[in-house]
N, C-alpha and C positions, 0 to 999 in steps of 0.2 A: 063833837065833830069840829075838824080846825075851820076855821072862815065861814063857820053854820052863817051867820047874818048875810053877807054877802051872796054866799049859796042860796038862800031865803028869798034874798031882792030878785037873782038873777038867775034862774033856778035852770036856762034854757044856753049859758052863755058856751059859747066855744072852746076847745080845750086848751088853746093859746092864751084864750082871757082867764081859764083856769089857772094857765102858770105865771101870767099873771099878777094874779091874786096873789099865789103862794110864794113867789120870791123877786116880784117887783120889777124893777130895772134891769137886774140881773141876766132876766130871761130874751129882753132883744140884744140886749149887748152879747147875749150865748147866740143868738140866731146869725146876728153879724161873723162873727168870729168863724162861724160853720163856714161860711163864704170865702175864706181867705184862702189861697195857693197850700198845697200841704208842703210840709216841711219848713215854713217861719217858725221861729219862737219869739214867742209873745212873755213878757211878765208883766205879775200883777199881785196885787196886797190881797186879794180875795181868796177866799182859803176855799168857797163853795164854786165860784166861777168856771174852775178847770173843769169840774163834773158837769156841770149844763151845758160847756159849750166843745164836748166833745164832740171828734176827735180832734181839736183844734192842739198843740202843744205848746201848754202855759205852765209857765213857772211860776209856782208863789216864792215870793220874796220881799223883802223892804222896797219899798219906791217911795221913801220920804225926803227930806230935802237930806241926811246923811247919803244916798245914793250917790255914786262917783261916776265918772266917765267910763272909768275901765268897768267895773261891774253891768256896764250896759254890752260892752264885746260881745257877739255873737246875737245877741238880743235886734229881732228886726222892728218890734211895736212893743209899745209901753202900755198900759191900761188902767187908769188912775180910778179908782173905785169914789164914790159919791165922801167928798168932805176933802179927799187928796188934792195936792196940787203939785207941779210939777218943782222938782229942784231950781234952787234960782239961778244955778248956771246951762242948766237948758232952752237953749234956742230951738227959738223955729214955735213957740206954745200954741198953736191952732189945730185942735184936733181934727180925725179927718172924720171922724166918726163918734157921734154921743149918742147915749139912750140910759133914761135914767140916772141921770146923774154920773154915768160911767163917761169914758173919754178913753177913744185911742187915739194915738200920737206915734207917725212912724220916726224910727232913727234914723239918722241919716249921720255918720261921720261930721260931717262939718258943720250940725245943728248941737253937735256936744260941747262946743266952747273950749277943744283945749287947747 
């Protein structure tokens, strides 16, 4: 059984502390994302992210410091997964939103630097 110890300690917990358990930070940075206006696009380096936080529309992609201006076009929030950090010619670095380690960061044309 995955997370038997945990289940063991907590035998009684809620099925939010369930997912939790099972994929960490991940899972409020998915609940946030639920929240958002439909039809933004969001990218993000997380390959699992898109699926928990459906129906939100995320792009997986590079977001490391190779990331350019243009490749951000059409993109309205960035989502820097836990160890990421944002390119060094993006302005504006204050997320409006963390959990776990995650961070989103809206775009805004004139926080691109160019």
């Amino acid at each position: 059984v995955l997370f038997k110890p945990e289940i063991v300690r907590r035998p009684l917990m809620s099925d939010a502390d369930k997912h939790r358990v099972r994929v960490g930070g991940r899972y409020d940075m998915a609940l946030y994302l639920q929240t958002l206006p439909v039809g933004l696009h969001l990218l993000t380096s997380d390959h699992l992210l898109p699926y928990a936080a459906y129906p939100a529309n995320l792009t997986v992609g590079d977001v490391g410091n190779n990331l350019t201006p243009a490749q951000l076009a059409g993109y309205q929030y960035l989502i820097l997964s836990p160890g990421e950090s944002l390119p060094r010619w993006f302005r504006g670095g204050v997320p409006m939103y963390t959990a776990g380690g995650y961070g989103v960061y809206a775009i805004q044309p004139e926080l691109l630097g160019r």
